[in-house]
C-alpha positions in Angstrom: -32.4 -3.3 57.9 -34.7 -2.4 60.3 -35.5 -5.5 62.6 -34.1 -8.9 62.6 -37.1 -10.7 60.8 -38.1 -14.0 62.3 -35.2 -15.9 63.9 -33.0 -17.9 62.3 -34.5 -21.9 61.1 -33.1 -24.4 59.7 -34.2 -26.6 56.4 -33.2 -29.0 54.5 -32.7 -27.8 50.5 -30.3 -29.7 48.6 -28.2 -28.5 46.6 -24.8 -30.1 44.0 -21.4 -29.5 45.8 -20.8 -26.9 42.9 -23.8 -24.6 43.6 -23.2 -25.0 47.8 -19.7 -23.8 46.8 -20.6 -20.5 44.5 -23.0 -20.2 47.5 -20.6 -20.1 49.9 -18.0 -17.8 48.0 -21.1 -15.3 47.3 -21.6 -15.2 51.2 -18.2 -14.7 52.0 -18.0 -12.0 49.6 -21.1 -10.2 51.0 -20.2 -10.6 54.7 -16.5 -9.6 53.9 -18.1 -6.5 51.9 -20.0 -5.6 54.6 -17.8 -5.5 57.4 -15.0 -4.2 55.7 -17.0 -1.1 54.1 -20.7 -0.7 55.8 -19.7 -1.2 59.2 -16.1 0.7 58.8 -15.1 1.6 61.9 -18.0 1.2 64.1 -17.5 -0.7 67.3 -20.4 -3.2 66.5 -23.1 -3.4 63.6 -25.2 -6.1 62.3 -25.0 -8.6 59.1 -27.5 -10.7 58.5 -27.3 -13.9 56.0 -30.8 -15.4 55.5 -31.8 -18.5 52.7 -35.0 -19.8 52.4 -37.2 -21.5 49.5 -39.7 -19.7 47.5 -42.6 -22.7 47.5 -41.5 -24.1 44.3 -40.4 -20.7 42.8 -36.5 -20.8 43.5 -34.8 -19.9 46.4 -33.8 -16.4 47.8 -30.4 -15.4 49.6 -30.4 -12.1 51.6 -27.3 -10.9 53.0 -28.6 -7.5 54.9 -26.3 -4.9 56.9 -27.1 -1.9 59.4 -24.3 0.1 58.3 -23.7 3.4 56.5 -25.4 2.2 53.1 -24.6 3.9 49.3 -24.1 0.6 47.5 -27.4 0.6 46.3 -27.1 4.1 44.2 -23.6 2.7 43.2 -25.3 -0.5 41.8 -27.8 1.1 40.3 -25.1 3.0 38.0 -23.0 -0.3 37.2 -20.3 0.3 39.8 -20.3 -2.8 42.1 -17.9 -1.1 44.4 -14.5 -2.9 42.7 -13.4 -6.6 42.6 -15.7 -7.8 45.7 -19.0 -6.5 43.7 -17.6 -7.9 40.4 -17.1 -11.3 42.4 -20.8 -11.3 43.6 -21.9 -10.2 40.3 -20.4 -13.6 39.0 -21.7 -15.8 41.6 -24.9 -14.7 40.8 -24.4 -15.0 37.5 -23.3 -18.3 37.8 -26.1 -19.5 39.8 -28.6 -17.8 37.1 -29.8 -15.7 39.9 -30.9 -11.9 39.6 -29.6 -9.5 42.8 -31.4 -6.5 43.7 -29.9 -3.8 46.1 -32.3 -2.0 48.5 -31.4 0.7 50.6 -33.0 1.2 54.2 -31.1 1.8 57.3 -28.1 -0.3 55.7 -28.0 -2.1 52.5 -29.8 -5.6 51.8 -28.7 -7.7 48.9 -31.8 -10.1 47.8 -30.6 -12.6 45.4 -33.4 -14.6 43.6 -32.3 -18.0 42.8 -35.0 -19.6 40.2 -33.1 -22.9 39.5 -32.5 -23.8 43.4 -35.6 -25.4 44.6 
């Protein structure tokens, strides 16, 4: 995660209580990941959450990080890192979303959402 892209704006998408929910817990479980394991000890760090609607192509979550990174090469091998990445894997799958890992200075999760529009 290189720069901060853009800053932060707010829309209006709406979503059913059900998916702002799984949203939510999906967040939580990125931000909590994050913190507890990118940033580790590190006096300060950055986490960025970012949502935003793909012009009538879904919607895109990305949850980004500055820390220490090797979740990607994990993912990419089927280990989501234990309960937390088994949780997100769920959430995703329950929003019929596809998540991508990309690796550069930190970890960013990019979650494409088809159905949210």
């Amino acid at each position: 995660m290189d720069t901060v892209p853009n800053p932060p704006r707010a829309g209006r998408t709406p979503i059913d209580s059900e998916t702002a929910i799984t949203l939510a817990m999906l967040i939580a479980e990125a931000v909590t990941n994050a913190i507890k394991h990118a940033l580790g000890e590190r006096p300060s760090g950055r986490v960025l959450v970012r949502f935003e609607t793909r012009n009538g192509s879904g919607a895109r979550l990305t949850i980004g990080d500055d820390g220490i990174g090797g979740f990607a090469e994990r993912a990419s091998n089927g280990d989501l890192g234990g309960l937390g990445g088994e949780l997100m894997a769920g959430y995703v799958r329950q929003l019929g979303g596809k998540m991508q890992v990309i690796e550069n200075n930190g970890t960013t999760i990019s979650i494409d959402l088809p159905h949210l529009q």
